[in-house]
N, C-alpha and C positions, 0 to 999 in steps of 0.2 A: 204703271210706273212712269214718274218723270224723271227725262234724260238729266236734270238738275241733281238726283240720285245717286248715278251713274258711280261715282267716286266711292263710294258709300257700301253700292251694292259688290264691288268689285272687291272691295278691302275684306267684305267676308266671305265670297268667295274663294278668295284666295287662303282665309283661315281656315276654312271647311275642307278645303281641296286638301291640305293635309292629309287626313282623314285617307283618302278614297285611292286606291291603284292606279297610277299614271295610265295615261294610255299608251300603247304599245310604239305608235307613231313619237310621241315625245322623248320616250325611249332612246329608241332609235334615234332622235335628233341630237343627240346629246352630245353627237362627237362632230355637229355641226356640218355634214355631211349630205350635199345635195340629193348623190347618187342614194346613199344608202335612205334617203325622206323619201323620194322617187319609188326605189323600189317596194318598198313595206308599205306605203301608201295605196299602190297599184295593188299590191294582196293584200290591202285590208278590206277590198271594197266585198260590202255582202261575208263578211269573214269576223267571228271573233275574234277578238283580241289575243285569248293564249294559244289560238290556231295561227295567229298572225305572226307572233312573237318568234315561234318556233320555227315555222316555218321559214322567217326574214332568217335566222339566226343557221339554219341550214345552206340556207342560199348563198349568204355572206359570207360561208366558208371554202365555198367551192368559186366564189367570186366577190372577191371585194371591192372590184372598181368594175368599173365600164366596159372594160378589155378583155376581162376574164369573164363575163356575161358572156359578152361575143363569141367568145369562144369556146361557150356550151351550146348544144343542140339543145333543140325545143323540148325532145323527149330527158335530158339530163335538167333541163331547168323546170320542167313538168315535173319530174322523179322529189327534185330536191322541194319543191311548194305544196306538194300534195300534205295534206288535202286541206287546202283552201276553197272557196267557194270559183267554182270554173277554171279546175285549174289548168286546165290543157290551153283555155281562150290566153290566160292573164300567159305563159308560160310562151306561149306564141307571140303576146303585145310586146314580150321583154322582150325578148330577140329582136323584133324588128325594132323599138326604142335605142337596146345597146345599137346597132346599124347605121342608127338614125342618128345618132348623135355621135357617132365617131366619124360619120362622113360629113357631117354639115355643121356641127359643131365642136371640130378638133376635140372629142373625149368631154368635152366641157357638159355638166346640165343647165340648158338653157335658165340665166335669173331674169326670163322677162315672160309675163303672162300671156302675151301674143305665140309669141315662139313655143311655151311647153305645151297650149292648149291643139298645138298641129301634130303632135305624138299620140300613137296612137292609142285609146284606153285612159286619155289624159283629160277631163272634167275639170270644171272650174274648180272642185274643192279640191283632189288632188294637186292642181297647177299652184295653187295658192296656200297649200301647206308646205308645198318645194321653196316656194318664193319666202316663206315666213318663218320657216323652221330649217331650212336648207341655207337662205342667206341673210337673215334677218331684215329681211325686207317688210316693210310694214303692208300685211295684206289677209283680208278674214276671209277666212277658210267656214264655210258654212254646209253643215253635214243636216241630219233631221234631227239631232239634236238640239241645236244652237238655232234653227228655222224652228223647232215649238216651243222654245221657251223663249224663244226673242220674243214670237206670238203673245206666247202665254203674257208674260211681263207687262206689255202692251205698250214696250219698246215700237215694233214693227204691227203693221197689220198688212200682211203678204202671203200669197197664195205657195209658192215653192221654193228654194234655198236661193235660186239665184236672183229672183225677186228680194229677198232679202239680205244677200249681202249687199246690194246695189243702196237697200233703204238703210242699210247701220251704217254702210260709208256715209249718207252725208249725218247724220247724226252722232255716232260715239268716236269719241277722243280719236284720231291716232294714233297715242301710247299703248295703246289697249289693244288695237287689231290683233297683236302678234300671238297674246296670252286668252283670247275672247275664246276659240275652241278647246284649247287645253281646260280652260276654267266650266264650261258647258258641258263636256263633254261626261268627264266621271259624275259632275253635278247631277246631267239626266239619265244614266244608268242609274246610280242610287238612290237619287230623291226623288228629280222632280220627273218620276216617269208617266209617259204616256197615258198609262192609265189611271186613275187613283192614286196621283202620286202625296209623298210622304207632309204636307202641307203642316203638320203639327210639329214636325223636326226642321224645317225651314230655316236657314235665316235670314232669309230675304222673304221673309211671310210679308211684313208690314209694307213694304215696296210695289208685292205683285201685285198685278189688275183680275190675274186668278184667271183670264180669259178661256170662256170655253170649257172649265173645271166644273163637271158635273158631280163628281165625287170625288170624295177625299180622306186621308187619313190621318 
């Protein structure tokens, strides 16, 4: 794919995306809510989405802000996330997070990618879905979806996500960072998956480099 594309491959992206189930995180972001991008992003890691869904949507009742985190024990915020993937680890990350940020950041979620990356259970993709979907800060959030089909594309030629969010910053637009995971993400659930993916339903057929696409459908 040539980055000269970009505009092109984005616009049917974004028709296609119609189509397919939000993801759970964009959901959630809806009400532009750092805290609540923060927490459903920390349980979605290794977690399906309608395990995620439910589970944020349990949490968020028994705490809707920062405060009310705090002031559940680890076994009450474990009770409400179960069963997400680890959930007694991630359930233990919240508590000290809520802690952490009502002591050193007056209740605030940190909007700077230095500061959320020091929390604990906090990844560059997380930190950068808080900064993108929590404040509209322009900033790509790169999970293993958005790292194979950048791949694929031949956008990127990068070994792991963080190699490649570093190689799409200097390359695609900055209007795009904010929507680049949303648009990848249901895209490689449905289509363009891992294995054999859907390459005759495409429509960014004519675009992709196909890299690495041994077979297809």
């Amino acid at each position: 794919m040539k980055i000269k594309d970009i505009d092109r491959v984005i616009e049917l992206l974004r028709y296609i995306y119609k189509q397919f189930k939000e993801p759970i995180v964009t959901v959630v972001a809806k009400d532009n809510d750092p805290y609540k991008v923060l927490v459903s992003t920390v349980l979605s890691l290794r977690t399906k989405d309608d395990v995620t869904h439910k589970a944020s949507l349990r949490i968020f009742e028994k705490a809707p802000d920062i405060y009310a985190l705090s002031s559940l024990t680890e076994e009450e915020i474990a009770r409400s996330i179960y069963p997400v993937g680890f959930y007694k680890t991630k359930a233990k990350n919240l508590k000290k997070i809520s802690k952490i940020i009502i002591k050193q950041y007056n209740g605030e979620v940190p909007n700077s990618l230095d500061e959320l990356l020091k929390l604990p259970n906090v990844g560059r993709k997380t930190a950068n879905l808080v900064l993108a979907k929590g404040y509209n800060i322009p900033a790509i959030c790169v999970d293993i979806h958005v790292h194979r089909i950048s791949n694929r594309l031949g956008l990127v030629k990068t070994k792991n996500p963080e190699e490649t969010e570093f190689a799409l910053r200097e390359i695609l637009p900055k209007k795009y960072w904010v929507d680049f995971n949303d648009l990848l993400v249901p895209f490689g659930q449905n289509l363009c998956k891992p294995v054999s993916p859907f390459c005759s339903k495409c429509p960014i057929y004519e675009y992709c480099d196909r890299i690495n696409v041994e077979k297809s459908r």
